[in-house]
N, C-alpha and C positions, 0 to 999 in steps of 0.2 A: 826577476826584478828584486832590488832592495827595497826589504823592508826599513823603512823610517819612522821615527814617532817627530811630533810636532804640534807643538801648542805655544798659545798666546793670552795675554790678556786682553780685555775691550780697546786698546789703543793698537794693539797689534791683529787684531780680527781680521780687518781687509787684505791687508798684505798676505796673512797667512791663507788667507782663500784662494787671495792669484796665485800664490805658492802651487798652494794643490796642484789649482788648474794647469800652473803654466806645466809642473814636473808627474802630472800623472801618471805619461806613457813611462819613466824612467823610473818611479819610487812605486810603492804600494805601502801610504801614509796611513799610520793610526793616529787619528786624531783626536786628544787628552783635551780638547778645551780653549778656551771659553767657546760657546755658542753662536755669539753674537758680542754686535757693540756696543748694545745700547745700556745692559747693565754691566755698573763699575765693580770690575772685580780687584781680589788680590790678587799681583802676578809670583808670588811666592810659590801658594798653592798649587800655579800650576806649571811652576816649576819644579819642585817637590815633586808632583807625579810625574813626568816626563823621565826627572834625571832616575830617579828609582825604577823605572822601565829599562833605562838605557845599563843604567852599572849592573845589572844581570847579565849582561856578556859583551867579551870587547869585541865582539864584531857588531853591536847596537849603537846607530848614533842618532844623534836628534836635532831639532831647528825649533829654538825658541823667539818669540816673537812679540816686544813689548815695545813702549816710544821711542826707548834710546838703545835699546838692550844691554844697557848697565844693569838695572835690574833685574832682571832675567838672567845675567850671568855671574853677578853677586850670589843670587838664591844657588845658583846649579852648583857652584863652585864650592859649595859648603859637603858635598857629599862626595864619598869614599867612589874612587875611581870614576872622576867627573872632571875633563876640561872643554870648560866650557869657554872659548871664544869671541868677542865683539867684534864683529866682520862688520868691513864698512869700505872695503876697498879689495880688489885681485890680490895686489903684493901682501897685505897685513893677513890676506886669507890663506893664500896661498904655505906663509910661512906658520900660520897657525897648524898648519895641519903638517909640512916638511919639519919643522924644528920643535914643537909642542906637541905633534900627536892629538890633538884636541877632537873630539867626539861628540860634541855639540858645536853648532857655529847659533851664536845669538845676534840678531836684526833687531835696529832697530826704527820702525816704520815711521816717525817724524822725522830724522835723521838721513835715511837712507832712501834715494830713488826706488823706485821698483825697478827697473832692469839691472840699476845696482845690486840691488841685493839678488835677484837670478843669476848674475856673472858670478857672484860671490859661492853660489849654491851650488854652479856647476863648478866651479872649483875645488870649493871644498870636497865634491864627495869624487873629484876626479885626482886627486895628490893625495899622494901617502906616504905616510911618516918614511923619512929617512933613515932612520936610527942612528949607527953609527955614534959617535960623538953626543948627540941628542938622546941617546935613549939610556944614561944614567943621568942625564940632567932629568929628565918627566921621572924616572922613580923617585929623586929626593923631595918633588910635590906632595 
């Protein structure tokens, strides 16, 4: 099984739980956080720890989990070999990962159904990067 990391902040808490549940038989998740929903966290922080998990090797990817997952993929996007993704549909997923290479897919749980974001999840970690044509465009990021 792949291993995954995956964290959220208090807006993204629930989702990230059905996550687990629904992809347990398929990932073996390390999960960075937050706890719970009830206290309000920064989701920088734990963005921060995910993506620093993840840029320690390219075969490491992760699922961050905040209200819009703008912020969550603002924070990840800041770091040296990190793309990180706003999945919110199959095709915009699908191509994140065919044409970008992207290594985190960010959800976000106001925004996003739950089983949208599952169809999303199994896509992303079911396509892979194309290269070709695409793969000097992700080095000049």
């Amino acid at each position: 099984m792949k291993k995954v990391f995956i964290s959220s902040d208090h807006a993204g808490y629930q989702l990230k739980e059905q996550i687990k549940k629904k992809f347990f038989k398929k990932f073996i998740f390390e999960d960075l956080g937050t706890y719970n929903s009830k206290n309000s966290v920064n989701y920088p922080d734990y963005a921060h720890t995910l993506c620093k998990k993840v840029s320690k090797s390219h075969k490491n990817m992760g699922i961050l989990v905040c209200g819009s997952g703008m912020g969550m993929s603002m924070a990840a996007n800041k770091h040296k070999k990190i793309r990180a993704a706003v999945c919110y549909s199959v095709k915009n997923t699908k191509l994140s990962r065919l044409h970008n290479n992207a290594n985190i897919i960010t959800l976000g749980s106001r925004l996003t159904k739950k089983d949208t974001a599952f169809k999303c999840i199994t896509v992303f970690f079911n396509t892979n990067f194309e290269g070709g044509r695409h793969k000097k465009r992700v080095k000049k990021i």
